[in-house]
C-alpha positions in Angstrom: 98.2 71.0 24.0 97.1 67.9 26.1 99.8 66.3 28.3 97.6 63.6 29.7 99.1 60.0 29.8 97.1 57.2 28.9 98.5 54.8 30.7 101.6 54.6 33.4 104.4 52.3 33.4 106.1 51.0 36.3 110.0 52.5 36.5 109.3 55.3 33.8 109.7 59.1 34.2 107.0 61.6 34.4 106.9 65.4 34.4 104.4 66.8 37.2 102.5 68.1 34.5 101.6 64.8 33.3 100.7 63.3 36.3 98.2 66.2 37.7 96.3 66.5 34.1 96.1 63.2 33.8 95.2 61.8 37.5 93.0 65.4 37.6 94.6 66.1 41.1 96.2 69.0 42.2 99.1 70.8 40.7 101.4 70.8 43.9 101.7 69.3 47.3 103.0 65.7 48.7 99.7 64.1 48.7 97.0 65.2 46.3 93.6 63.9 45.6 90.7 63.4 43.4 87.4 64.1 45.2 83.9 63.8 43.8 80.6 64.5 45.9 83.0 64.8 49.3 84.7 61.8 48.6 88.1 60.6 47.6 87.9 58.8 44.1 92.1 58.5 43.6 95.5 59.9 45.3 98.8 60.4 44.2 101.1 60.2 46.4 104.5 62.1 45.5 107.4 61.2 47.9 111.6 61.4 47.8 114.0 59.2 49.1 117.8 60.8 50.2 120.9 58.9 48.8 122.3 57.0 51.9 124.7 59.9 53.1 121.2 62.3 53.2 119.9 60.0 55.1 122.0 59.3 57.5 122.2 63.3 58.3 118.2 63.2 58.3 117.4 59.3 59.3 113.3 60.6 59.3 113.2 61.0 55.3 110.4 59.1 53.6 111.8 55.5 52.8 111.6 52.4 50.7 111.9 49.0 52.6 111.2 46.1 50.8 108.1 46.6 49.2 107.2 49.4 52.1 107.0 52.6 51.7 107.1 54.9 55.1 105.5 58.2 54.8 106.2 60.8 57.4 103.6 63.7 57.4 104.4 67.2 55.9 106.1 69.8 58.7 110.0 69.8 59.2 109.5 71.7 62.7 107.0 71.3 65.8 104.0 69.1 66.5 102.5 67.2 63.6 98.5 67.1 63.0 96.4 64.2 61.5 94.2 66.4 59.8 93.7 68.0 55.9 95.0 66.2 53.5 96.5 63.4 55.7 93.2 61.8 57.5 92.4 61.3 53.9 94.7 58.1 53.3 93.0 56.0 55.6 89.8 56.0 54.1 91.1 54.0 51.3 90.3 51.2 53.9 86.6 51.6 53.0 86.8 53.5 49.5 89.3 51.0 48.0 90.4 54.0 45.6 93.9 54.0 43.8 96.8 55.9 45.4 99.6 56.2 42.7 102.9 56.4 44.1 105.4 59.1 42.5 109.4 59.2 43.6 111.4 62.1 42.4 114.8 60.9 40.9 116.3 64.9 40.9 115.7 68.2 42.0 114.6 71.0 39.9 118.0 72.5 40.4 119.9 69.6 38.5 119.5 71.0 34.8 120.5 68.2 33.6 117.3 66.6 34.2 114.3 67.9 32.1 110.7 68.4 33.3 110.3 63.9 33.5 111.8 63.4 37.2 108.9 61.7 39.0 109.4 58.0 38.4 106.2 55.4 38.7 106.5 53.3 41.7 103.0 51.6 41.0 100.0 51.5 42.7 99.9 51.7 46.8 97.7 50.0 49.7 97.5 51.8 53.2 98.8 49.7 55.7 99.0 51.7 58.5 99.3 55.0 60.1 100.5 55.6 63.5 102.0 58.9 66.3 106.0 59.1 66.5 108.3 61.5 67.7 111.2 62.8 66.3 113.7 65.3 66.9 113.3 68.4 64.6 115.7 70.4 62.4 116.0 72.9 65.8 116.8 70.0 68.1 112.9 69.9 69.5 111.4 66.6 70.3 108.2 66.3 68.5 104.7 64.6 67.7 104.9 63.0 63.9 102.6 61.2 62.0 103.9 58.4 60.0 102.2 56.1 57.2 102.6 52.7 55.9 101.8 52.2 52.6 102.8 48.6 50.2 103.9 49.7 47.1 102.2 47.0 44.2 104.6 46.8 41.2 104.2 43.6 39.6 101.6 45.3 37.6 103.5 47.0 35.4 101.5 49.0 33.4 98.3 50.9 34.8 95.4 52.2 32.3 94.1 55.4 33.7 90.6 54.4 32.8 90.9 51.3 34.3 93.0 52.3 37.8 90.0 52.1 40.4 89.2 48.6 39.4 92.8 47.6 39.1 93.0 49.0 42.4 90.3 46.7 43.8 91.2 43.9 42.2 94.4 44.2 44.1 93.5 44.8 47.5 90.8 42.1 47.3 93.7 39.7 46.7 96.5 41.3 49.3 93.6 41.0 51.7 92.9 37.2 50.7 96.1 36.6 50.6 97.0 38.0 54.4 93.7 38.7 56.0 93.9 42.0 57.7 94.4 41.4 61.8 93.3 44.6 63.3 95.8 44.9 65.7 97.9 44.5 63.0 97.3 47.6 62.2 97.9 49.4 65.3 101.5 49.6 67.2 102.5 49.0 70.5 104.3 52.4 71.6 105.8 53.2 75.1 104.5 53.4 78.4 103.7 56.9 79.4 105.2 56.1 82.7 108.2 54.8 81.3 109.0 58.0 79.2 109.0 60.2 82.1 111.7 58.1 83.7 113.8 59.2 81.1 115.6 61.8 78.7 113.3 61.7 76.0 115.3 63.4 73.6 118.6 62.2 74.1 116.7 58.5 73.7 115.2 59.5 70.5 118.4 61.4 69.4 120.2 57.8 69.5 117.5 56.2 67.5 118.0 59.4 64.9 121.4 57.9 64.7 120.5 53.8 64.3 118.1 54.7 61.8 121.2 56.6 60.0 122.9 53.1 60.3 123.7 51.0 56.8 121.5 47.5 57.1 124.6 45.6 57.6 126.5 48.0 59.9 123.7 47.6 62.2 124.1 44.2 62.7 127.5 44.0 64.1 126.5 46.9 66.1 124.1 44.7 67.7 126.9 42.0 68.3 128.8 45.1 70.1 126.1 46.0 72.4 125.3 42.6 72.9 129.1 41.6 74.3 128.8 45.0 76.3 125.8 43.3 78.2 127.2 40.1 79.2 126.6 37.9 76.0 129.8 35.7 75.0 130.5 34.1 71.4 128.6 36.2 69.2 128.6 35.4 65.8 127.1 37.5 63.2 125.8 35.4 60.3 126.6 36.1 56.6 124.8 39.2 55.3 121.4 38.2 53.2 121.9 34.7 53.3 121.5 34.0 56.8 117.6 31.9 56.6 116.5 34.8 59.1 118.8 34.9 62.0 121.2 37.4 62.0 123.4 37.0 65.1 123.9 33.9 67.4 124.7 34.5 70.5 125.3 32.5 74.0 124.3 33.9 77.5 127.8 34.7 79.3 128.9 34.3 82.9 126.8 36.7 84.6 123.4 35.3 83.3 124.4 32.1 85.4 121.1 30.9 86.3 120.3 30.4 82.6 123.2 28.7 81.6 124.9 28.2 78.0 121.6 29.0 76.3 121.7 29.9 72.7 119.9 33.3 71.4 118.9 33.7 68.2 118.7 37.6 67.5 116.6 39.1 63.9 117.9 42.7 63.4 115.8 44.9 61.6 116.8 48.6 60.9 113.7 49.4 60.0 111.5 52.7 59.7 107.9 50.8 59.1 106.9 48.5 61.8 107.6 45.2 62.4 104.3 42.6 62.1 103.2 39.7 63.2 104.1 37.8 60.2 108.3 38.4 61.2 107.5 37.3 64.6 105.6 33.4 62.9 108.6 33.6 60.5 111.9 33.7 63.0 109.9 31.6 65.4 110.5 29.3 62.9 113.9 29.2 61.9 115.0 28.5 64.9 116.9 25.7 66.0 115.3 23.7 68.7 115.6 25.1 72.0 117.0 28.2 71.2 115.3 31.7 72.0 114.3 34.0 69.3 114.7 38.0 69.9 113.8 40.7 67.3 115.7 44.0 67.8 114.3 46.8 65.9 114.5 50.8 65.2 110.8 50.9 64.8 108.0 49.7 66.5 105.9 46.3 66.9 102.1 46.0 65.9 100.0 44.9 68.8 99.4 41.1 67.0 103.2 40.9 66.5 103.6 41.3 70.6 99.8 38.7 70.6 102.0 36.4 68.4 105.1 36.7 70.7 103.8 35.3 73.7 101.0 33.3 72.3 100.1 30.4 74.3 101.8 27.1 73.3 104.2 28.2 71.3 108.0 29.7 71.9 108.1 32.8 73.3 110.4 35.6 71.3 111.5 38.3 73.2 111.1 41.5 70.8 112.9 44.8 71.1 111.7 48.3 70.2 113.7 51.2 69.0 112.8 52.8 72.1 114.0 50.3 74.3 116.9 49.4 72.4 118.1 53.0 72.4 117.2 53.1 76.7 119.6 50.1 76.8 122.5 51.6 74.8 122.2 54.7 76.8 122.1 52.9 80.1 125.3 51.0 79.1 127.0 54.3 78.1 127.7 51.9 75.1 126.7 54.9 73.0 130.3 55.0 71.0 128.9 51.6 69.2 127.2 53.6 66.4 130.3 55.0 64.1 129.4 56.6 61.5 128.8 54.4 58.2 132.2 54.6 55.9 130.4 54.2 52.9 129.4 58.0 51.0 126.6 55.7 48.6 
């Protein structure tokens, strides 16, 4: 008997069987495609996201952020490759083909869930892909690759028959809408110079533990390290409602030379990277002759680091997850990240 669905809704469950007959992709694997005559036609791309406490234990599982979804390659242990089944994403760039997002909601374990656990996310766009490193389940630094993929729900229900022109029809208006920057697409990643003045591992092993941090938590973390460098009356603003500054902060005694100057600090605990839009946008909210700083886990594009010191405008400093890591380390200000309270 046929199990092939007609048409996908947004939010609804599916059983694997269902998606593989219907998408004519493979019957196993993370990313799966459809190829006719060599080329990629349509992808599904099957993904699962930890409850909180999982991923605080394991920060580097695949996340949702927003409408982001960060894709780390397949490989718990040593070096990752960009080759197979993962060099394939990036061609949607030039094939515009539909890549149908999966997320599992249980395991096959749980018997109280029957064959339908894969629940529609929608239809995807490759952002990005970008090398990381990460520290494996043996301890081992290693060579990731991560993607960067914006998941497209507002259309809610997707025809089979119909998904490659759906699928154009929306990345012709995402790209009208924010005309790809090239260097948007890339990332700015650290100096080769400046990682062999350090311990690599023990930086990366305290960005494991930010990006274990809860959202909020992180930002009065921030205010901690932020007092243990000098900064005096640090206030963090109220969570989600704070017009996109999330700390204020004044330069303390031993910055003399620049006196009471105000800093306004964005905090993102983020997996994906941070672009140039979030640079435009806290550039402008803030209030006139403050500085603007963007502390992140992640990385910067190379057009957010353009937009930062573009000519003309106010400078904002930003703030990797490399870097912020180096500076909690080289402030042995590493008892700032306590573990999250919260078992959600």
């Amino acid at each position: 008997m046929s199990r092939d669905v007609d048409q996908f809704t947004v939010g609804h469950l599916y059983s694997n069987e269902e998606i593989f007959t219907s998408f004519g992709v493979a019957n196993a694997g993370g990313l799966r495609f459809r190829m006719v005559d060599g080329s990629v036609t349509r992808a599904v791309l099957m993904t699962s996201v930890p409850s909180a406490r999982k991923a605080r234990e394991n920060p580097y599982h695949d996340r949702i952020e927003n409408d982001t979804l960060t894709y780390t390659a397949a490989g718990r242990e040593g070096d990752q490759t960009l080759a197979g089944m993962n060099k394939r994403l990036p061609t949607q760039l030039d094939l515009d083909f539909p890549i149908h997002g999966f997320l599992i909601v249980a395991s096959r374990s749980d018997k109280s869930v029957g064959p339908k656990r894969w629940r529609y996310l929608g239809l995807l766009e490759y952002i990005r892909h970008f090398p990381d490193t990460q520290i494996d389940t043996t301890g081992t630094l290693r060579k990731v690759w991560v993607f960067e993929l914006r998941i497209h729900d507002s259309l809610a229900k997707v025809p089979v028959s119909l998904d490659a022109r759906l699928m154009t029809d929306l990345l012709r208006d995402s790209r009208n809408q924010a005309p790809p920057i090239e260097d948007d697409r890339r990332i700015s990643l650290p100096d080769q110079n400046t990682l062999n003045q350090v311990d690599s591992v023990r930086v990366e092993a305290v960005r494991s533990r930010l990006l274990g941090v809860l959202p909020e938590r992180f930002e009065h973390l921030l205010k901690d390290l932020l007092l243990a460098t000098g900064f005096a009356r640090i206030q963090v603003t109220k969570y989600s409602q704070d017009g996109g500054i999330d700390l204020n902060a004044y330069t303390g005694a031993a910055m003399w030379a620049l006196g009471d100057c105000l800093v306004q600090v964005q905090a993102k605990r983020w997996m994906h990277t941070v672009g140039r839009r979030e640079v435009a946008e806290l550039r402008g909210s803030l209030q006139p002759f403050a500085r603007g700083t963007i502390i992140t886990t992640s990385h910067f594009s190379k057009a957010a680091l353009a937009e930062a010191v573009e000519r003309g405008k106010n400078p904002i400093h930003l703030v990797d997850g490399f870097e912020l890591s180096r500076t909690i380390i080289t402030n042995n200000a590493e008892a700032i990240i306590e573990p999250d309270r919260s078992s959600k």
